[in-house]
TIMI-2910 file (N, C-alpha, C, CB; in pm, 1 decimal, decimal comma, always signed):
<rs>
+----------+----------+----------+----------+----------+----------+----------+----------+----------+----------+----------+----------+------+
!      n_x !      n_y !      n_z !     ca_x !     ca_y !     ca_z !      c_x !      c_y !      c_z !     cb_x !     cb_y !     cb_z ! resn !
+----------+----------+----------+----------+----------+----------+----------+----------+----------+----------+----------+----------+------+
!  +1238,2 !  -1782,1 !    +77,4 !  +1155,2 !  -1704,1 !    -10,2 !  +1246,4 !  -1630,7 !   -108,4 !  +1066,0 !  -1605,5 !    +69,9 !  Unk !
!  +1225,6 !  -1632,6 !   -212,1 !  +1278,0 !  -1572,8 !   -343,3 !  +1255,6 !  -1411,2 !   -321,6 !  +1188,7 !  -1636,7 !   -486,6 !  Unk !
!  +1340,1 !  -1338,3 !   -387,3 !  +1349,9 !  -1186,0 !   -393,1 !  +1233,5 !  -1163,0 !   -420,3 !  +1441,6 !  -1117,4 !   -486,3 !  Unk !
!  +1181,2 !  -1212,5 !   -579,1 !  +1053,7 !  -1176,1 !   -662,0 !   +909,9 !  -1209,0 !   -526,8 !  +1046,1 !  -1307,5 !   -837,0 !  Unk !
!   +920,8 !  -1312,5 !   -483,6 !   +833,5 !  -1330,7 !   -368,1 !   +832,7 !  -1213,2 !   -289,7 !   +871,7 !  -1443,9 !   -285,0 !  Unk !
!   +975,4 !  -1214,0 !   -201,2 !   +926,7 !  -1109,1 !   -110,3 !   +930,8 !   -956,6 !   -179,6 !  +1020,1 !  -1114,4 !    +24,5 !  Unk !
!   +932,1 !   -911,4 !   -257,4 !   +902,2 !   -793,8 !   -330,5 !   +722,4 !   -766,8 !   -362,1 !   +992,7 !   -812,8 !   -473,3 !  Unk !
!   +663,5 !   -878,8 !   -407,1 !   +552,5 !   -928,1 !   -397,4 !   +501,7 !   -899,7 !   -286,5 !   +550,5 !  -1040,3 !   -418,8 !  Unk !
!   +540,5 !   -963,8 !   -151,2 !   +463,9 !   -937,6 !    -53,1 !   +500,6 !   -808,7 !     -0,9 !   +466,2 !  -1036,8 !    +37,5 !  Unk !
!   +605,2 !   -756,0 !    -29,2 !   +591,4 !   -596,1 !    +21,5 !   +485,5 !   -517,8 !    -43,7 !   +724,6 !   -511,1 !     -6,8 !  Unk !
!   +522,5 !   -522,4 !   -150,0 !   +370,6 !   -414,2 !   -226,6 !   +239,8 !   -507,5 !   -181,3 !   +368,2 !   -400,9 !   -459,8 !  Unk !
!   +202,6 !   -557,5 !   -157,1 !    +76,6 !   -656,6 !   -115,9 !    +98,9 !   -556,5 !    +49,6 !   +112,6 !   -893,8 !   -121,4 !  Unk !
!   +213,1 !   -570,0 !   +117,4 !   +204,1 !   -522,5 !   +251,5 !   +158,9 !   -362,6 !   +279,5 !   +340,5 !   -548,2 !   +308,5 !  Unk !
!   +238,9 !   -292,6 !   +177,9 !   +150,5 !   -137,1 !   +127,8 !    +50,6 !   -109,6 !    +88,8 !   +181,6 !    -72,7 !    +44,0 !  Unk !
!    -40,0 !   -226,1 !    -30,7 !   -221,8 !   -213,7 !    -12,6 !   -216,6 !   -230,4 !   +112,2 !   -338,7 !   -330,3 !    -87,2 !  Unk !
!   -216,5 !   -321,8 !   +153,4 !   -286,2 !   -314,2 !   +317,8 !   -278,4 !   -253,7 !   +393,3 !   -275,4 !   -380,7 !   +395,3 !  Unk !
!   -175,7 !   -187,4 !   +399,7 !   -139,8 !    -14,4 !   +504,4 !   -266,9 !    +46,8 !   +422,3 !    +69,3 !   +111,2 !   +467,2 !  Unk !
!   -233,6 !   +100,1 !   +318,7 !   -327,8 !   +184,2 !   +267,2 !   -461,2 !   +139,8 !   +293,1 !   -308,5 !   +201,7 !   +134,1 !  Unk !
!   -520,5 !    +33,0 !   +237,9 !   -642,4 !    -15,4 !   +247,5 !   -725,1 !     -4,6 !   +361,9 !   -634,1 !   -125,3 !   +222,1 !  Unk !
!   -626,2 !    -60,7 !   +452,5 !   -647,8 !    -15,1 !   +661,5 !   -671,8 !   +101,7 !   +690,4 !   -512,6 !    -26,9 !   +772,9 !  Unk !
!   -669,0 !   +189,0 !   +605,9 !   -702,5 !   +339,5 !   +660,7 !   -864,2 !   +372,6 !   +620,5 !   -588,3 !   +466,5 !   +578,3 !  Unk !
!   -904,5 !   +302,7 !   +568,7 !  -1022,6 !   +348,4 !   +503,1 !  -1131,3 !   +372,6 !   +667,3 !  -1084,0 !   +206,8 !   +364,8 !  Unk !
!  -1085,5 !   +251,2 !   +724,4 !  -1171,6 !   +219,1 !   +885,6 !  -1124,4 !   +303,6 !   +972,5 !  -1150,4 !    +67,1 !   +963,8 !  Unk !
!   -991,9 !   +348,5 !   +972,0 !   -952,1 !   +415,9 !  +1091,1 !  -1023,4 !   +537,7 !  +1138,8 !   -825,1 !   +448,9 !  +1076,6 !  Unk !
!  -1078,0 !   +612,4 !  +1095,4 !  -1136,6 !   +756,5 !  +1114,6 !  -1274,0 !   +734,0 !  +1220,2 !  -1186,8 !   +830,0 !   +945,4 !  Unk !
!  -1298,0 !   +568,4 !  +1207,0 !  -1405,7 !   +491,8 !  +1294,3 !  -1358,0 !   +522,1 !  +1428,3 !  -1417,5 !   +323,6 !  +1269,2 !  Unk !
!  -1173,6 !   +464,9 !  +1409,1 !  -1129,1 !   +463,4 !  +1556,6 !  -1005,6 !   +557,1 !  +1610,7 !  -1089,8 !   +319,8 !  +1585,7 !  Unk !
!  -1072,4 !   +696,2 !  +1548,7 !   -980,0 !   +770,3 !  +1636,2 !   -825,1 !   +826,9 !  +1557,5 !   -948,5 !   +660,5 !  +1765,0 !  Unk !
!   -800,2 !   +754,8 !  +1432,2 !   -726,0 !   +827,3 !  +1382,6 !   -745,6 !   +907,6 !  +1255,1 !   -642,5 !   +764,3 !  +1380,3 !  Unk !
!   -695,1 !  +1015,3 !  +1249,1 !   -770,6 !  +1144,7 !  +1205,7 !   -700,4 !  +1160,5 !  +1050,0 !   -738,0 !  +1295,8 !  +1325,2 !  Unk !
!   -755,9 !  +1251,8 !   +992,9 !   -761,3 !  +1249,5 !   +821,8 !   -563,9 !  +1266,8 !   +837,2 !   -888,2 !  +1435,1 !   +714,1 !  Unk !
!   -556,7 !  +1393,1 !   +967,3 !   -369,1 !  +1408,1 !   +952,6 !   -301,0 !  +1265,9 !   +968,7 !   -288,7 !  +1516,9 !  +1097,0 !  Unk !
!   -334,0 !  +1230,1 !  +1069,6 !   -217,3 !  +1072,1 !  +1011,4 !   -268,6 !  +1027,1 !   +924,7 !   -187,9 !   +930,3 !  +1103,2 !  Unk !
!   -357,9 !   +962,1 !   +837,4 !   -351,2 !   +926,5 !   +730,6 !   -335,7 !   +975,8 !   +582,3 !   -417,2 !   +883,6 !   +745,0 !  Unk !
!   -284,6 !  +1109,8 !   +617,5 !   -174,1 !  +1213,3 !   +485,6 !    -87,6 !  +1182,0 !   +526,8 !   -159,0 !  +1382,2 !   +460,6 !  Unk !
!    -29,3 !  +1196,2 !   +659,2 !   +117,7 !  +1145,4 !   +674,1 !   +124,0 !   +975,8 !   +682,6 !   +185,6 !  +1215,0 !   +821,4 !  Unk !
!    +54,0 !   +919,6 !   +694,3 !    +74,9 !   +758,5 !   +645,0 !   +123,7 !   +742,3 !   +472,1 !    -97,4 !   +668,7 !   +666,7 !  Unk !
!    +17,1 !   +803,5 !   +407,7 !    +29,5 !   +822,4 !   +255,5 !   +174,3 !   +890,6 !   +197,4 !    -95,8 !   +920,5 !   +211,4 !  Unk !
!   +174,0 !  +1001,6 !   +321,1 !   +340,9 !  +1089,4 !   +254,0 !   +457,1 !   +958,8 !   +272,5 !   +414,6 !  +1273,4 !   +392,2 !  Unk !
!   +422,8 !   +907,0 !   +415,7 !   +545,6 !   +816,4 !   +440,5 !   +596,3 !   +702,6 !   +323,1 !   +509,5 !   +735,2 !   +572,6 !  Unk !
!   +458,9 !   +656,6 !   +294,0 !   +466,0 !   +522,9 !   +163,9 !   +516,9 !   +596,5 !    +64,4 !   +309,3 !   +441,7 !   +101,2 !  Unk !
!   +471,9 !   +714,4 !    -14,0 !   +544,2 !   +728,9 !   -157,4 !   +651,7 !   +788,8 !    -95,7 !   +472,0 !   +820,6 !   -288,5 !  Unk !
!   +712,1 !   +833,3 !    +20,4 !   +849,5 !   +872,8 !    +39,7 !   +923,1 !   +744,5 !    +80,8 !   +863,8 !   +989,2 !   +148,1 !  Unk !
!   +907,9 !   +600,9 !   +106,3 !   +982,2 !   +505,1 !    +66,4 !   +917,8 !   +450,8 !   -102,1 !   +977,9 !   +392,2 !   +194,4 !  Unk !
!   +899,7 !   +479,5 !   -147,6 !   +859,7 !   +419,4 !   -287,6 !   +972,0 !   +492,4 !   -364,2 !   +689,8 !   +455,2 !   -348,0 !  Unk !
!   +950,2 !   +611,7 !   -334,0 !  +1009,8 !   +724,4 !   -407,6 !  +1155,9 !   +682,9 !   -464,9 !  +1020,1 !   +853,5 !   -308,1 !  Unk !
!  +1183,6 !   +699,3 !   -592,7 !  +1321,4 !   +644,4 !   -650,2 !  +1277,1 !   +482,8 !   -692,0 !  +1464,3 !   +652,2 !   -516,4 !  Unk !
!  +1206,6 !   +398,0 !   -675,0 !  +1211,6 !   +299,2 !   -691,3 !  +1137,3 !   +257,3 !   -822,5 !  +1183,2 !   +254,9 !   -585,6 !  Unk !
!  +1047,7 !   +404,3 !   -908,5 !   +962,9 !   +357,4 !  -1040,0 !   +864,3 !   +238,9 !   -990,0 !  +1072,5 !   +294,6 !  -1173,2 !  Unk !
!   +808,9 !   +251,5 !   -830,6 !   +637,7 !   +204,2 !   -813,5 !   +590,9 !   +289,0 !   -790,2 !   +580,6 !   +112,8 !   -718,9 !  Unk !
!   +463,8 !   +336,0 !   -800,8 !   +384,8 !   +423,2 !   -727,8 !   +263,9 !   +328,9 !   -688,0 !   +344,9 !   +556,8 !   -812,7 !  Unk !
!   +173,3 !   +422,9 !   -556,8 !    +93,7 !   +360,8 !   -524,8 !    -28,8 !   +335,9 !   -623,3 !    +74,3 !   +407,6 !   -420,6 !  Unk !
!    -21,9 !   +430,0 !   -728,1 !    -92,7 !   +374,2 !   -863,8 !   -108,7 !   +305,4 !   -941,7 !    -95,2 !   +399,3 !   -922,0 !  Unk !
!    +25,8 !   +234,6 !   -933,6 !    +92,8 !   +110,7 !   -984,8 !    +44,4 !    -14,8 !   -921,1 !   +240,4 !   +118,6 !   -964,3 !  Unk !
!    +80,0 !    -15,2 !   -832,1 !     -5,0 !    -70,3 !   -720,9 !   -153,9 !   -114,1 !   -708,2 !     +3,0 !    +12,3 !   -638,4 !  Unk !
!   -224,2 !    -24,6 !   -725,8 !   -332,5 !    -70,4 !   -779,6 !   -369,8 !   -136,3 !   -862,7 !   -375,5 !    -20,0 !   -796,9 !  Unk !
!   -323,7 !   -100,9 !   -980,2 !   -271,2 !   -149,2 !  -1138,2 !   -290,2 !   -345,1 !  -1120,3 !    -45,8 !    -82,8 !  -1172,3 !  Unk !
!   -151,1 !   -340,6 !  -1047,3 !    -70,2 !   -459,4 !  -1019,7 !   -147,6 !   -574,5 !   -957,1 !    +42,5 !   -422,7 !   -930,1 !  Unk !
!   -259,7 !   -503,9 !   -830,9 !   -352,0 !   -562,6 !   -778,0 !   -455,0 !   -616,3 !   -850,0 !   -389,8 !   -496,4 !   -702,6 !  Unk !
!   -519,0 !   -546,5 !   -931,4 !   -601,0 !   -593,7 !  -1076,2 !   -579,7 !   -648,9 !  -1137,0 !   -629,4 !   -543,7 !  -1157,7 !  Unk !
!   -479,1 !   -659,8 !  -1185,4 !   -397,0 !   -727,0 !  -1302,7 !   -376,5 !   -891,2 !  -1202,9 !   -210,0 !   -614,6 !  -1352,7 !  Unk !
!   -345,6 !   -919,3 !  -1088,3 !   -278,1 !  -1037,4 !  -1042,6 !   -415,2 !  -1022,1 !   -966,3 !   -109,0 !  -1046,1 !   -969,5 !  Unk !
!   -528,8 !  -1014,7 !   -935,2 !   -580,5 !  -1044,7 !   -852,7 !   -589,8 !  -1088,5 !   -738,7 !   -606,0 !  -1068,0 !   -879,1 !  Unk !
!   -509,1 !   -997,2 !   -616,3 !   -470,5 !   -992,7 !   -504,0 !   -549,5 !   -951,2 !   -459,8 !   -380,0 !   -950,9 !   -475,4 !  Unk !
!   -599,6 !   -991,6 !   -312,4 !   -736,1 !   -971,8 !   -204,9 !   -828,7 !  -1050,1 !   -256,8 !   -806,7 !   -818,8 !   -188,9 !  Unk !
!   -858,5 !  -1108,3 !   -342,3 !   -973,3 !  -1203,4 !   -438,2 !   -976,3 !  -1341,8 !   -353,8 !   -912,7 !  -1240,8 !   -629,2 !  Unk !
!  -1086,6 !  -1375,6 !   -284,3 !  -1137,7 !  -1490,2 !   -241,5 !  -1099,8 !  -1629,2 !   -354,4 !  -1297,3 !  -1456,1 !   -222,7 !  Unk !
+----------+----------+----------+----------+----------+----------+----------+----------+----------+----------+----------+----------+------+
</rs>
């Protein structure tokens, strides 16, 4: 797999952290871990010029999760 690939699938792997939280509060994990899930991601993002806004962006733009 090429750099550009797996760079790709990392931010693809961070929607899905993020995205996965939307259900959790169903099962038991509470609004605090999922601020500290959120702190953890932009504190590895951090320095790198992505944000998880970007991210979104990026998802729209390439149509990632799309059947």
């Amino acid at each position: 797999m090429k750099e550009s690939e797996q760079l790709e699938k990392i931010k693809k792997n961070i929607l899905a952290v993020d995205w996965s939280m939307d259900d959790t509060p169903y099962m038991g994990f509470s609004s605090d871990n999922i601020r500290g899930v959120r702190f953890a991601i932009e504190k590895i993002l951090e320095g790198t010029g992505i944000t998880i806004e970007s991210l979104f962006l990026e998802r729209e733009e390439k149509h990632w999760f799309e059947s």
